[in-house]
DSSP file (Angstrom, degrees, kcal/mol; ACC not computed):
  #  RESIDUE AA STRUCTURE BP1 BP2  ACC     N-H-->O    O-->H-N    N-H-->O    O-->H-N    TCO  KAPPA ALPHA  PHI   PSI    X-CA   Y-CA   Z-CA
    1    1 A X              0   0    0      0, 0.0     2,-0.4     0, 0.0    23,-0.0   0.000 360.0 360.0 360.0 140.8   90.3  -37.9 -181.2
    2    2 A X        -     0   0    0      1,-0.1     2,-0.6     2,-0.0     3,-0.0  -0.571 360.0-100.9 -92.6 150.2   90.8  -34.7 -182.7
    3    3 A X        -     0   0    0     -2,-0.4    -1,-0.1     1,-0.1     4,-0.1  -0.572  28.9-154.8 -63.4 111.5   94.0  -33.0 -183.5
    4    4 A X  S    S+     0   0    0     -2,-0.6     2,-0.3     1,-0.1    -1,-0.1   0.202  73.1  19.6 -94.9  16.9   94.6  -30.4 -180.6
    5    5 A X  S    S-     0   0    0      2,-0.0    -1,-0.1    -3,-0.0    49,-0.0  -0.737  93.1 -69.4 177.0 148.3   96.6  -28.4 -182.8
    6    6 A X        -     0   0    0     -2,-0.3     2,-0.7     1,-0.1    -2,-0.1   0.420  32.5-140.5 -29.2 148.4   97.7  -27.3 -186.5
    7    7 A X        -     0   0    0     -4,-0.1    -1,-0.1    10,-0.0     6,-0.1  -0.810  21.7-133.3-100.9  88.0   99.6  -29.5 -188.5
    8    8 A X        -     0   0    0     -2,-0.7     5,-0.1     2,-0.0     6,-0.0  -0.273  29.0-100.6 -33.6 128.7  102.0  -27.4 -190.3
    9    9 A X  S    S+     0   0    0      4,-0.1     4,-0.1     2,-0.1     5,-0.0   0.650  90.8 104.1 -55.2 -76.4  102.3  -28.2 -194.6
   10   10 A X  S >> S-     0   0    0      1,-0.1     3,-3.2     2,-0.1     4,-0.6   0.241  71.3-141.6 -77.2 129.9  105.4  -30.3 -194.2
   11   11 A X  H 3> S+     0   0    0      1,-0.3     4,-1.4     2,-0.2    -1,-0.1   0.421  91.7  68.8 -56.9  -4.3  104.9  -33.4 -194.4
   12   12 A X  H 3> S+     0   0    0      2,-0.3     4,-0.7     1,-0.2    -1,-0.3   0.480 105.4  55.4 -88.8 -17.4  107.2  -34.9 -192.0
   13   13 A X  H <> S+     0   0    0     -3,-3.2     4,-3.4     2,-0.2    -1,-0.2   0.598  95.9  62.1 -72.9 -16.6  104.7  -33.3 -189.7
   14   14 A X  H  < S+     0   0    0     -4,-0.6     4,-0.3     1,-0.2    -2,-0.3   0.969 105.5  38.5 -78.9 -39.5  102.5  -34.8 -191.0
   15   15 A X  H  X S+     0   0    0     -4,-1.4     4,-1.9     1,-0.2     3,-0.4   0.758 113.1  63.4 -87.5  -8.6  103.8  -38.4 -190.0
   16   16 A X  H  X S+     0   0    0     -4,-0.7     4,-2.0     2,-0.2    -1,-0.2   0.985 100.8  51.7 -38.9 -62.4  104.8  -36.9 -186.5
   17   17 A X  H  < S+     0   0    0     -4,-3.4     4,-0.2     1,-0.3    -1,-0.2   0.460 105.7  48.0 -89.0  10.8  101.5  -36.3 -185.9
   18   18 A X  H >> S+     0   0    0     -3,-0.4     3,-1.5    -4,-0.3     4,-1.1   0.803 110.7  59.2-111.2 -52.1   99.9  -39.9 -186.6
   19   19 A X  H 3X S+     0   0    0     -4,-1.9     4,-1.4     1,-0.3    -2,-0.2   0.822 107.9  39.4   1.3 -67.2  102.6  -40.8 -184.5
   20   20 A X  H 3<>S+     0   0    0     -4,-2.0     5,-4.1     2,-0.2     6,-0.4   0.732 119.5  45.5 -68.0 -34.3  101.2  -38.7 -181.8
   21   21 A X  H <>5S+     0   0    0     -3,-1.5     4,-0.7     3,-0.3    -2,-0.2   1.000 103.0  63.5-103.8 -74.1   97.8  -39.7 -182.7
   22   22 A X  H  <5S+     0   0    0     -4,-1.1     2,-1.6     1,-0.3    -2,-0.2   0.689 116.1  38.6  -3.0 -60.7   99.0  -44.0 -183.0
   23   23 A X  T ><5S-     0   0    0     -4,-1.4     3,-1.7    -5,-0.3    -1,-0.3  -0.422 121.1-115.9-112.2  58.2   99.8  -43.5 -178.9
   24   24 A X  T 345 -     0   0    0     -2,-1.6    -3,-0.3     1,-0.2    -2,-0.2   0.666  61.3 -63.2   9.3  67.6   96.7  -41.3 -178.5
   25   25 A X  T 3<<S+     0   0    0     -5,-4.1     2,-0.6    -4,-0.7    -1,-0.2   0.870  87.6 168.1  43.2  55.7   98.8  -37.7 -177.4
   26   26 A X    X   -     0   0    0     -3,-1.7     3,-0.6    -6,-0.4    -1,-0.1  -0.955  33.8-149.1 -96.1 129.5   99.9  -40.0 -174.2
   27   27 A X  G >  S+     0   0    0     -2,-0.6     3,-3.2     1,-0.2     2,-1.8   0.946  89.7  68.8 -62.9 -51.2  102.8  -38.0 -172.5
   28   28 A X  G 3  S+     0   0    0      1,-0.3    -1,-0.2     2,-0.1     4,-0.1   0.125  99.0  63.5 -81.9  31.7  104.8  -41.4 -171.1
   29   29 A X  G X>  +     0   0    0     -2,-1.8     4,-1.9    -3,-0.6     3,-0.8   0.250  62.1 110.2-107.4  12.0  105.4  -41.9 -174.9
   30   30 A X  H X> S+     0   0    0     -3,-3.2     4,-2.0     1,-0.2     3,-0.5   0.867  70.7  54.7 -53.0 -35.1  107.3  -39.1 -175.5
   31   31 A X  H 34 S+     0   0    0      2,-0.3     4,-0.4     1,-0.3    -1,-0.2   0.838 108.7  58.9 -52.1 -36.3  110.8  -41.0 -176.2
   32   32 A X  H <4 S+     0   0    0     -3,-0.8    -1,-0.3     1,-0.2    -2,-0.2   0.785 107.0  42.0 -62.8 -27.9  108.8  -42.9 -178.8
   33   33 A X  H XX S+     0   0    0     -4,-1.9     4,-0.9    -3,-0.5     3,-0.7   0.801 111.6  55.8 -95.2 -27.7  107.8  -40.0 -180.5
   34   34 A X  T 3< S+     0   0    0     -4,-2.0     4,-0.2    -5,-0.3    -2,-0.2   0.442 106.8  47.6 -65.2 -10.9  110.9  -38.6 -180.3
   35   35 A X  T 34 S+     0   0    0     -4,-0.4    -1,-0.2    -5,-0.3    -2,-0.2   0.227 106.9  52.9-109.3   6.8  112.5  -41.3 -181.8
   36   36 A X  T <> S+     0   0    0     -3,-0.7     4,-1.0     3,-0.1     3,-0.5   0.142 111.4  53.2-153.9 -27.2  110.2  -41.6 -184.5
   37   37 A X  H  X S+     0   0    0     -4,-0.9     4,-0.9     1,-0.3     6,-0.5   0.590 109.6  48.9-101.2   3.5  111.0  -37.3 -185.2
   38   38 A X  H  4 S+     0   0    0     -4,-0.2    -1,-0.3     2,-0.2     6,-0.1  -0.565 110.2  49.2 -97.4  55.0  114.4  -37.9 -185.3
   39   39 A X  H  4 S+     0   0    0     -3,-0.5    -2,-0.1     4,-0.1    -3,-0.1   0.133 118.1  39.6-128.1 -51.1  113.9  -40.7 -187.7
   40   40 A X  H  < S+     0   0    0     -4,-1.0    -2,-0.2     1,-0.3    -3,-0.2   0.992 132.0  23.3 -78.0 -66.9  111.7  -38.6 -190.0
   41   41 A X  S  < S-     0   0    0     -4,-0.9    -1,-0.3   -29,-0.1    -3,-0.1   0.377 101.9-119.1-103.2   5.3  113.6  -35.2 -189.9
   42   42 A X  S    S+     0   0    0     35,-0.1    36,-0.7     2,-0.0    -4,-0.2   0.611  84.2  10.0  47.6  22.8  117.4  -36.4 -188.8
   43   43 A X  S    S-     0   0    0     -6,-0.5     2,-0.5    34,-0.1    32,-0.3  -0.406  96.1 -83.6 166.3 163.0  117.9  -34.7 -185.5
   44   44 A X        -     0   0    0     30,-1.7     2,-0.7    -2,-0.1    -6,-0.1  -0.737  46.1-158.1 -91.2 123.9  115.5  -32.7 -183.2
   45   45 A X    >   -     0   0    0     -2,-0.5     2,-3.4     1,-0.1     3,-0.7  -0.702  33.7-104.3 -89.2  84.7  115.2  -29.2 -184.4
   46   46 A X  T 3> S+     0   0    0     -2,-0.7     4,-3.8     1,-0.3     5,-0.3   0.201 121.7  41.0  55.6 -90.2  114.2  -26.7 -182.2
   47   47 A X  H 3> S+     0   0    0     -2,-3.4     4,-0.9     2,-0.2    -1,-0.3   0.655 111.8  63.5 -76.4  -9.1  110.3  -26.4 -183.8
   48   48 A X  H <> S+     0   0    0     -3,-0.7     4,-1.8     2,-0.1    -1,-0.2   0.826 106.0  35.4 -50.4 -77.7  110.5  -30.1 -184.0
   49   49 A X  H >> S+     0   0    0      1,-0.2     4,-2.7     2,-0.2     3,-0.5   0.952 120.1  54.1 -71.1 -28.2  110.8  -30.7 -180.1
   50   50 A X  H 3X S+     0   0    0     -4,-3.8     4,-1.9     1,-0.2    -1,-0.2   0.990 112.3  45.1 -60.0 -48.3  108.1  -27.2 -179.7
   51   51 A X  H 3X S+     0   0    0     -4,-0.9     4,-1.2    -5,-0.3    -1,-0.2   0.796 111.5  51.7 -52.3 -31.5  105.6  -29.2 -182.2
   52   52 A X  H <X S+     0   0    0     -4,-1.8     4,-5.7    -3,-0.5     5,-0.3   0.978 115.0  53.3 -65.6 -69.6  106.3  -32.7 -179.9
   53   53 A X  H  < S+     0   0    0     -4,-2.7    -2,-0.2     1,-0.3    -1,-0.2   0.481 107.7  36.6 -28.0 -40.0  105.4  -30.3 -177.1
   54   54 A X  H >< S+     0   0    0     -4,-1.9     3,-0.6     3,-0.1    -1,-0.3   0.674 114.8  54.5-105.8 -17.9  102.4  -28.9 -177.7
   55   55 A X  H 3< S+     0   0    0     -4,-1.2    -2,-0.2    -3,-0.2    -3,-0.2   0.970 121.9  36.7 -77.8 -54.4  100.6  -32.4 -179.5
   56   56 A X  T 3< S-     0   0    0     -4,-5.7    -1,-0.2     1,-0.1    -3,-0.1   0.539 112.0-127.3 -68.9  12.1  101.8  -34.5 -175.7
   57   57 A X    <   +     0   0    0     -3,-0.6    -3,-0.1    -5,-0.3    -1,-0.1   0.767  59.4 145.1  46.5  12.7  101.0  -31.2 -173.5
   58   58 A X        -     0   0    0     -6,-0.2     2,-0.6     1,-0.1    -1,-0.1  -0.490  64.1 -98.5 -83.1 162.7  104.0  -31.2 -172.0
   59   59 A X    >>  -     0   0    0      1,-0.2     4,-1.2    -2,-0.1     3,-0.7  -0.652  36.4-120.8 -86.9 126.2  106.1  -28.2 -171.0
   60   60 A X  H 3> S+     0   0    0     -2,-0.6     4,-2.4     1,-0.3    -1,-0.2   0.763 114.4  54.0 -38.3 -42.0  109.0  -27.4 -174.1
   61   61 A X  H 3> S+     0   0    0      2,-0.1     4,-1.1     1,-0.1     3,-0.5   0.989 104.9  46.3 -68.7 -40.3  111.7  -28.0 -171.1
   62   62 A X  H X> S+     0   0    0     -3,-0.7     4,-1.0     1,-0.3     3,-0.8   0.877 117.9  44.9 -56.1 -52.9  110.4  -31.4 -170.0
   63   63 A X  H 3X S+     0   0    0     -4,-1.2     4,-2.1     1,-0.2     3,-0.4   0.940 117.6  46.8 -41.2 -56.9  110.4  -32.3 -174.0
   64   64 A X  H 3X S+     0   0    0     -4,-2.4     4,-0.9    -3,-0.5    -2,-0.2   0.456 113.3  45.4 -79.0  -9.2  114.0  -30.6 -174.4
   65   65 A X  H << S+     0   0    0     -4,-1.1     4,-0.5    -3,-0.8    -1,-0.3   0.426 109.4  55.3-114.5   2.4  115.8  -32.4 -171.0
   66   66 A X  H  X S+     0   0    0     -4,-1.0     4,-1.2    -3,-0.4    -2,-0.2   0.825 112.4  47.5 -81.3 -74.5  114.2  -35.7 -172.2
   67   67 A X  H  < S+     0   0    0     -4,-2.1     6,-0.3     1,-0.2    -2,-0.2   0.586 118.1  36.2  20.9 -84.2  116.3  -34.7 -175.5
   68   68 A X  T  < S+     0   0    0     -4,-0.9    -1,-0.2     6,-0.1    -3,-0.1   0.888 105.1  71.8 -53.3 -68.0  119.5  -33.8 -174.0
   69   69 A X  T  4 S+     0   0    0     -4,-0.5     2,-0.2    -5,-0.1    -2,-0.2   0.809  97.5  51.0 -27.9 -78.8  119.4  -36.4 -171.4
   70   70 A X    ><  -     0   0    0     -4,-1.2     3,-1.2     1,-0.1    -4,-0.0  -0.383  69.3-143.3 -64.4 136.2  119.9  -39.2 -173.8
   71   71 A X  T 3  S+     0   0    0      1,-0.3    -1,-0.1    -2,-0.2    -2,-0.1   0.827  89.8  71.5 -72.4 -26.0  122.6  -39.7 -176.4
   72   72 A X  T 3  S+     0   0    0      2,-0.0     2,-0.3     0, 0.0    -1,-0.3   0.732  91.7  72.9 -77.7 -20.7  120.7  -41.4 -179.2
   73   73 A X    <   -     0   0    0     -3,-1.2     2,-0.5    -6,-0.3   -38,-0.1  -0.670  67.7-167.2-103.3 162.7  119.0  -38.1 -179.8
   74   74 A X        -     0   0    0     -2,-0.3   -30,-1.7     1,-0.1    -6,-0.1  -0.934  20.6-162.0-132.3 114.3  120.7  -35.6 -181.3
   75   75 A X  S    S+     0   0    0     -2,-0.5     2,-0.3   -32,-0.3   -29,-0.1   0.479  79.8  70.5 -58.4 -20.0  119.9  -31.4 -181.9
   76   76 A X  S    S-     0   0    0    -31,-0.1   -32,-0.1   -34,-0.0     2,-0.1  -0.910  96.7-109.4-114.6 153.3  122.3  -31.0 -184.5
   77   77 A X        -     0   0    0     -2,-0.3     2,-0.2   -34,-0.1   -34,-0.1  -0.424  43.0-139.3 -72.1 152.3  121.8  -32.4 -188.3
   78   78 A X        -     0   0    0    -36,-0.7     4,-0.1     1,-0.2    42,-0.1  -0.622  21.3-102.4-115.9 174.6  124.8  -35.4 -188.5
   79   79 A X        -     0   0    0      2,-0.5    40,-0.3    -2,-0.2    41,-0.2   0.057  36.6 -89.7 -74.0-179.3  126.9  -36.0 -191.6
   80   80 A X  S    S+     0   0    0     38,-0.9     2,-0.2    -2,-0.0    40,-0.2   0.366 112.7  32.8 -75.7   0.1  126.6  -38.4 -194.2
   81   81 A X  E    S-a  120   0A   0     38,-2.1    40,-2.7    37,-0.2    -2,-0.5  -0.870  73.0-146.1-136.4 155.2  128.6  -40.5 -192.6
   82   82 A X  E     -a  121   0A   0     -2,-0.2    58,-1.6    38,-0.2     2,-0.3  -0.947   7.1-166.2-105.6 147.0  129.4  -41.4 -188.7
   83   83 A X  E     -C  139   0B   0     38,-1.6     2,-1.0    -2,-0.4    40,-0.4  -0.989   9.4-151.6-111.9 131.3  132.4  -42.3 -187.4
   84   84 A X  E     -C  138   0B   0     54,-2.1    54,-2.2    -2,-0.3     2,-0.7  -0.872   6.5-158.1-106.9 114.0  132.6  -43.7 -183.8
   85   85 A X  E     -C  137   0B   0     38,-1.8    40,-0.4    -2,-1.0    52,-0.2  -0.690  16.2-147.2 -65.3  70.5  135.5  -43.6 -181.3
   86   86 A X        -     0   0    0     50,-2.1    40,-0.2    -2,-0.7    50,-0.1  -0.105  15.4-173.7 -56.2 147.2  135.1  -46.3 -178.9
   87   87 A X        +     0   0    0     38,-2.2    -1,-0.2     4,-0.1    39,-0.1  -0.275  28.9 146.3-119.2  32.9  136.6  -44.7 -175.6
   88   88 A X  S  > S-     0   0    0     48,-0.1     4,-1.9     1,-0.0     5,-0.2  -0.109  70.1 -99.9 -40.6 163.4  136.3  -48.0 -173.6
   89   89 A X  H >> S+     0   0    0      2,-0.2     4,-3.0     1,-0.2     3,-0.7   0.971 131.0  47.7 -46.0 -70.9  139.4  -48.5 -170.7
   90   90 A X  H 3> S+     0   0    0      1,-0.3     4,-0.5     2,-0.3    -1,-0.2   0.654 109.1  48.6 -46.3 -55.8  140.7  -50.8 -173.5
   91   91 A X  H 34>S+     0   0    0      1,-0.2     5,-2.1     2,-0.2    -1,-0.3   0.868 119.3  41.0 -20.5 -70.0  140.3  -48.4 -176.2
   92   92 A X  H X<5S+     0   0    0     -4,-1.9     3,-0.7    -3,-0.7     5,-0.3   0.752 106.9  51.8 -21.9 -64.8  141.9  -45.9 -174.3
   93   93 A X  H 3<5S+     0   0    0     -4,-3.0    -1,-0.2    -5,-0.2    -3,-0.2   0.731 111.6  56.5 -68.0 -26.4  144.4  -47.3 -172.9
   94   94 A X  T 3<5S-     0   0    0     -4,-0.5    -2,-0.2    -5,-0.4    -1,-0.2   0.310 128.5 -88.2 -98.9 -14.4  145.1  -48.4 -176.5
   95   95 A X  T <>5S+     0   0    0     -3,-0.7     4,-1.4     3,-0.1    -3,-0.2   0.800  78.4 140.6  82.8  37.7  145.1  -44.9 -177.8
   96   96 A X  H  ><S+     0   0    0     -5,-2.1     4,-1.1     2,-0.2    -4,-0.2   0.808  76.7  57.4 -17.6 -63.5  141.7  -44.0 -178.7
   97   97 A X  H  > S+     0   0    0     -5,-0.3     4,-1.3     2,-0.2    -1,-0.2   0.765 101.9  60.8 -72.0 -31.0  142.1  -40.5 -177.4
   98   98 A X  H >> S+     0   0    0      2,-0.2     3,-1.8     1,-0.1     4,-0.7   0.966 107.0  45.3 -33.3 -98.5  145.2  -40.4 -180.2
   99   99 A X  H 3X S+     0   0    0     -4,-1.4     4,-3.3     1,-0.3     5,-0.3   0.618 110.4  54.7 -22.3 -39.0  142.5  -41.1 -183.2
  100  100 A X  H 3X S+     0   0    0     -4,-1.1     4,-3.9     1,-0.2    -1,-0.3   0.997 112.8  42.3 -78.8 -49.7  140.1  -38.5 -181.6
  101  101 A X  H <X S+     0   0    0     -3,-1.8     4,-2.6    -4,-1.3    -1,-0.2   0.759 116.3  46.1 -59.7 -41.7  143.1  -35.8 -181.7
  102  102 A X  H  X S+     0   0    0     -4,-0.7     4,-2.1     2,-0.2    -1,-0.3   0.816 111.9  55.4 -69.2 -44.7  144.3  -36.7 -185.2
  103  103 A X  H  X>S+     0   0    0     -4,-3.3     4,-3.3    -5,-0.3     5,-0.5   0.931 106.3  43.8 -67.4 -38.1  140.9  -36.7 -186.3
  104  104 A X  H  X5S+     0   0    0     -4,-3.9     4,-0.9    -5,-0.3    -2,-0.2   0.900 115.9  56.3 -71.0 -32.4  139.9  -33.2 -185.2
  105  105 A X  H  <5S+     0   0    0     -4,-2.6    -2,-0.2     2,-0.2    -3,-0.2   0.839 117.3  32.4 -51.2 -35.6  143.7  -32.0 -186.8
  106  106 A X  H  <5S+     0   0    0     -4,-2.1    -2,-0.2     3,-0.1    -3,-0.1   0.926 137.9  22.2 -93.0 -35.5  143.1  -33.3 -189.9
  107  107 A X  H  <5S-     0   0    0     -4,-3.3     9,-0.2    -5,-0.2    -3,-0.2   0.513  94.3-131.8 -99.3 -21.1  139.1  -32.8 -190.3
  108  108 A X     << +     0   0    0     -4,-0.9     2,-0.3    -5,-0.5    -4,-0.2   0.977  64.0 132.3  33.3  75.7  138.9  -29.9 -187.5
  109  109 A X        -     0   0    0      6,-0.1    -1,-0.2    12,-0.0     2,-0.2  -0.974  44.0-161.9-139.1 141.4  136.2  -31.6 -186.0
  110  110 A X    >   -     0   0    0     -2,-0.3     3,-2.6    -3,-0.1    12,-0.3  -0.738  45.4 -64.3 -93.9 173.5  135.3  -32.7 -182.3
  111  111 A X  T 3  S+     0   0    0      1,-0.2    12,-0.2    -2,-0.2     3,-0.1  -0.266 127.2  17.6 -47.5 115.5  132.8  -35.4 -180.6
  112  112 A X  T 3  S+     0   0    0     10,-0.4     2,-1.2     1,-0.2    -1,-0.2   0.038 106.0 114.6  96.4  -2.2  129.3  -34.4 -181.6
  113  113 A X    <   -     0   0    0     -3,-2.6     9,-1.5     8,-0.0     2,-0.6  -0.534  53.4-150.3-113.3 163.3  130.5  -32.1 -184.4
  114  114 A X  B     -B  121   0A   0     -2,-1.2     7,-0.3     7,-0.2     5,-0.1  -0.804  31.0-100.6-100.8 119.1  129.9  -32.5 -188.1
  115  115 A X    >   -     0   0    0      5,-2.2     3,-1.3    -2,-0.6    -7,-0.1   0.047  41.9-102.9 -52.0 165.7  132.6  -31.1 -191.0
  116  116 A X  T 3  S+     0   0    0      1,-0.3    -1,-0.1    -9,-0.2    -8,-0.0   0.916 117.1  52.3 -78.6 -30.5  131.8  -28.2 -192.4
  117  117 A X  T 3  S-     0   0    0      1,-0.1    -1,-0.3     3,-0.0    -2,-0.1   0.873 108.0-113.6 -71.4 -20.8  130.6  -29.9 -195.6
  118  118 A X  S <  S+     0   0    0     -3,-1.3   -38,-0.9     2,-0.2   -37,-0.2   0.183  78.4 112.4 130.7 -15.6  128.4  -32.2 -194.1
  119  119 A X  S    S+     0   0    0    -40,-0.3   -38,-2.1   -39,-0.2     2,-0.6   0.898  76.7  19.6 -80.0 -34.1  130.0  -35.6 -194.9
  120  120 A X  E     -a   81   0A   0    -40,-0.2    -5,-2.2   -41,-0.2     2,-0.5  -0.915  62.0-159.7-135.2 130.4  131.1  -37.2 -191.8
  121  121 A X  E     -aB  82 114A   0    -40,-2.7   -38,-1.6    -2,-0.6    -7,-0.2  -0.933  21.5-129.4-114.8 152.7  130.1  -36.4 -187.8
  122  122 A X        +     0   0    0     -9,-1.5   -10,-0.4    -2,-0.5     2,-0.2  -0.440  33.4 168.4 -80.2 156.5  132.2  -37.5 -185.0
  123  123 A X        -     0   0    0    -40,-0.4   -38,-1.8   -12,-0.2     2,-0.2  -0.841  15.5-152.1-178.7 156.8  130.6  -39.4 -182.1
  124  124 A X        -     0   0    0     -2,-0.2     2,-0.3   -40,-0.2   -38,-0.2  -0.373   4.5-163.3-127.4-151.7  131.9  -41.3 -179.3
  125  125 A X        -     0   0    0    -40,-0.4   -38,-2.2    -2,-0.2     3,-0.2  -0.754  22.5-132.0-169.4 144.8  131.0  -44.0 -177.2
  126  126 A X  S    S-     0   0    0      1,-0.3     2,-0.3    -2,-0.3   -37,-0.1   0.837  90.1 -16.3 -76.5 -24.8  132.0  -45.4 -173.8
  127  127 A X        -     0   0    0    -39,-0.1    -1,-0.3    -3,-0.1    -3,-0.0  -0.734  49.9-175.6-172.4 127.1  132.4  -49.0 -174.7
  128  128 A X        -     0   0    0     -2,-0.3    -2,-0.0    -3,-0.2    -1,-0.0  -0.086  54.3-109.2-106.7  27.4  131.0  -50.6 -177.7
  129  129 A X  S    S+     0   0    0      1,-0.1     3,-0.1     2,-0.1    -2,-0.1   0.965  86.3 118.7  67.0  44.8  132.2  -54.1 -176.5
  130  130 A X    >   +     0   0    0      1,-0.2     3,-2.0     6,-0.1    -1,-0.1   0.169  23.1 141.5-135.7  17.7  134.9  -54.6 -179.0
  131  131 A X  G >   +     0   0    0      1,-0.3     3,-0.7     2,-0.2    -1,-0.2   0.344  65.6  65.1 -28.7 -22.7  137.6  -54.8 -176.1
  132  132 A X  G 3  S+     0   0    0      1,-0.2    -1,-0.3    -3,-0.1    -2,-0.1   0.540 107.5  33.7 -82.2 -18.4  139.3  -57.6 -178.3
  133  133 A X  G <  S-     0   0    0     -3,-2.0    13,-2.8    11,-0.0    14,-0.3  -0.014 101.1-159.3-138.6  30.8  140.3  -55.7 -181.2
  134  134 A X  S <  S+     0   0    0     -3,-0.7     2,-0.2    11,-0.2    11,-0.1  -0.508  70.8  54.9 -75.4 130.3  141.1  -52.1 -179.1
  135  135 A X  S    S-     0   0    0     -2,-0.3    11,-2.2     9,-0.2    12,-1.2   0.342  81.8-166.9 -96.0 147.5  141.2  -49.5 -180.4
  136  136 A X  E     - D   0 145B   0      9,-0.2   -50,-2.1    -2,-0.2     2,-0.4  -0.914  11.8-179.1 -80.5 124.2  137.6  -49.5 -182.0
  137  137 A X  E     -CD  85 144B   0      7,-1.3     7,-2.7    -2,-0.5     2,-0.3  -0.996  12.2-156.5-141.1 118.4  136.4  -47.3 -184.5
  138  138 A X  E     -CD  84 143B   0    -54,-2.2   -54,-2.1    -2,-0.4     2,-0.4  -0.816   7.5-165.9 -89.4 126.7  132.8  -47.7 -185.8
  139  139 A X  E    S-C   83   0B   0      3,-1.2     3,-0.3    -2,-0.3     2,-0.3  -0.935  70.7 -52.5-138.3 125.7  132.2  -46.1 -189.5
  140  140 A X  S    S-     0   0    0    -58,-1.6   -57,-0.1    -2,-0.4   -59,-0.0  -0.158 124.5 -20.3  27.2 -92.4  128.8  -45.8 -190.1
  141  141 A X  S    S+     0   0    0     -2,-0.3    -1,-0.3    -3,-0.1    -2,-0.1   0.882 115.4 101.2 -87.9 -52.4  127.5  -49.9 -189.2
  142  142 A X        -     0   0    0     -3,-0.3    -3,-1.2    -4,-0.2     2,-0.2   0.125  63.8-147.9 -76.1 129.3  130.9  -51.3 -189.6
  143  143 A X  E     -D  138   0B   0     -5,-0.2     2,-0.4    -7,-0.0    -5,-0.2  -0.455  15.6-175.8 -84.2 143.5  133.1  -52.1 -186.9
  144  144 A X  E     -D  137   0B   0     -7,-2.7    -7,-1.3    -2,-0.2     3,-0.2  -0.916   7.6-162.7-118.2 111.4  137.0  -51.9 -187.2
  145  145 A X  E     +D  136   0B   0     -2,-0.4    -9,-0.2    -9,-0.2   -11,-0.2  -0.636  55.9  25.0-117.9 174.3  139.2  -52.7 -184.9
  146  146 A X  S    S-     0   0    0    -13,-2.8     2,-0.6   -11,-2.2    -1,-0.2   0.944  83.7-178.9  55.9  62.4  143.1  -52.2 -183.8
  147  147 A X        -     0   0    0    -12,-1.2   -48,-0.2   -14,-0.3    -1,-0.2  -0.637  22.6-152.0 -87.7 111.9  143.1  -48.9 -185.6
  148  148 A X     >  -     0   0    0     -2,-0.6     4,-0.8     1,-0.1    -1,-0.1  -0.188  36.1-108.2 -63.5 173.9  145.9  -46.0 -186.4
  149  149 A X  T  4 S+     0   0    0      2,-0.1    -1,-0.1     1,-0.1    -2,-0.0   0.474 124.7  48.3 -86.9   2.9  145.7  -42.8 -186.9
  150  150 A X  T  > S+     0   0    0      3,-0.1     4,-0.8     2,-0.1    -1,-0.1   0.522 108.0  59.3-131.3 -58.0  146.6  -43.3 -190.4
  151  151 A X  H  > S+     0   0    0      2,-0.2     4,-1.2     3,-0.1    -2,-0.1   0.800 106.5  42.9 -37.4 -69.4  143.9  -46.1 -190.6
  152  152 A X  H  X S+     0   0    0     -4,-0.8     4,-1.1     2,-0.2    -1,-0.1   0.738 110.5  60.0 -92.9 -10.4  140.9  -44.1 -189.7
  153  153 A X  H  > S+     0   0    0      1,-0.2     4,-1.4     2,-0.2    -2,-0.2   0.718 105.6  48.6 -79.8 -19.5  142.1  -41.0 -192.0
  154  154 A X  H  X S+     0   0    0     -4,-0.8     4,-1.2     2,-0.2    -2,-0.2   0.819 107.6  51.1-104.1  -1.3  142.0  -42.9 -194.7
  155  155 A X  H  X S+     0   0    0     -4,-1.2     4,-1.0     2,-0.2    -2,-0.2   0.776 104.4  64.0 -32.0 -57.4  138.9  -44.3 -194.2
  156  156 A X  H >X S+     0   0    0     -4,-1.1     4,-2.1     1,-0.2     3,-1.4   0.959 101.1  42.0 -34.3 -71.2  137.9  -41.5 -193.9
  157  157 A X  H 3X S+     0   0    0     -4,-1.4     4,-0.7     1,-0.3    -1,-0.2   0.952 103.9  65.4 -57.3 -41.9  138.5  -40.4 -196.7
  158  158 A X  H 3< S+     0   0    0     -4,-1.2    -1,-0.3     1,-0.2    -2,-0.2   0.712 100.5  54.8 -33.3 -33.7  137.4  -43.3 -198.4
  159  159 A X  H << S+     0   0    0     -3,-1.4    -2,-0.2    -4,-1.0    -1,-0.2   0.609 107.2  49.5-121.3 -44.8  133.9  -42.6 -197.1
  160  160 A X  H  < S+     0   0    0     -4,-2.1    -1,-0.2    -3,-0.2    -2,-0.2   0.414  79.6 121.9 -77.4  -0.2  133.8  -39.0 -198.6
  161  161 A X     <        0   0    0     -4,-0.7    -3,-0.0    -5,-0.3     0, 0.0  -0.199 360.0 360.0 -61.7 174.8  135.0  -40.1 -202.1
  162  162 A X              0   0    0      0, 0.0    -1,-0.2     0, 0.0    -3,-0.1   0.201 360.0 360.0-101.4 360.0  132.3  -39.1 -204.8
């Protein structure tokens, strides 16, 4: 099968588009392919989801509300770190929504956004099953539980040290 349209020089196109080519250009893979240009570039950019678009023949919204739809993809580039805020009942109830507030005062950042330097994005989650140890606070893999606000800033911080 031929390649139904340019490959642009950068190479991260380049493994896109044997991607594309691995699941012959089948449209019911797009989430696989999407999951496989957010691996290679680290969130879907714009010319990213058009490029997606034009190798499956699909129309650039259908690409972009598959996109959206789901959380695991992301449109903006994330930090160098994640932190996750479980917002479970238990979490919650447990003062979750404290951590979130504290976090954005000291970092002036909210859920889905990244500090201005780059290091750390904010993220939330509805329940990460950690109901035992609420509140839960994820940073990057490792889970923490029964957390301050105090707790997760200095982690934080931890996490940006040089």
């Amino acid at each position: 099968m031929s390649t139904p349209h340019a490959v642009p020089a950068d190479k991260r196109f380049r493994v896109l588009e044997v991607t594309m080519k691995r699941h012959q250009y089948r449209q019911d893979t797009l989430i696989e392919v999407l999951h496989k240009a957010q691996e290679v570039f680290g969130y879907l950019e714009d010319d990213v989801l058009a490029y997606v678009a034009r190798g499956l023949k699909l129309p650039l919204s259908r690409v972009y509300g598959v996109a959206t739809f789901y959380h695991l993809f992301s449109l903006k580039p994330k930090g160098k770190h994640t932190c996750v805020v479980c917002l479970g009942t238990a979490c919650y109830v447990k003062g979750s929504q404290q951590l979130l507030d504290d976090i954005d005062h000291a970092l002036h950042i909210k859920p889905g956004e990244t500090t201005a330097d780059g290091e750390i994005s904010l993220v939330t989650a509805r329940c990460i099953g950690a109901c035992g140890i609420a509140p839960a606070v994820v940073y990057d893999d490792e889970v923490c539980g029964k957390q301050s606000s105090s707790m997760v800033l200095a982690k934080l911080q931890e996490l940006v040290k040089p």
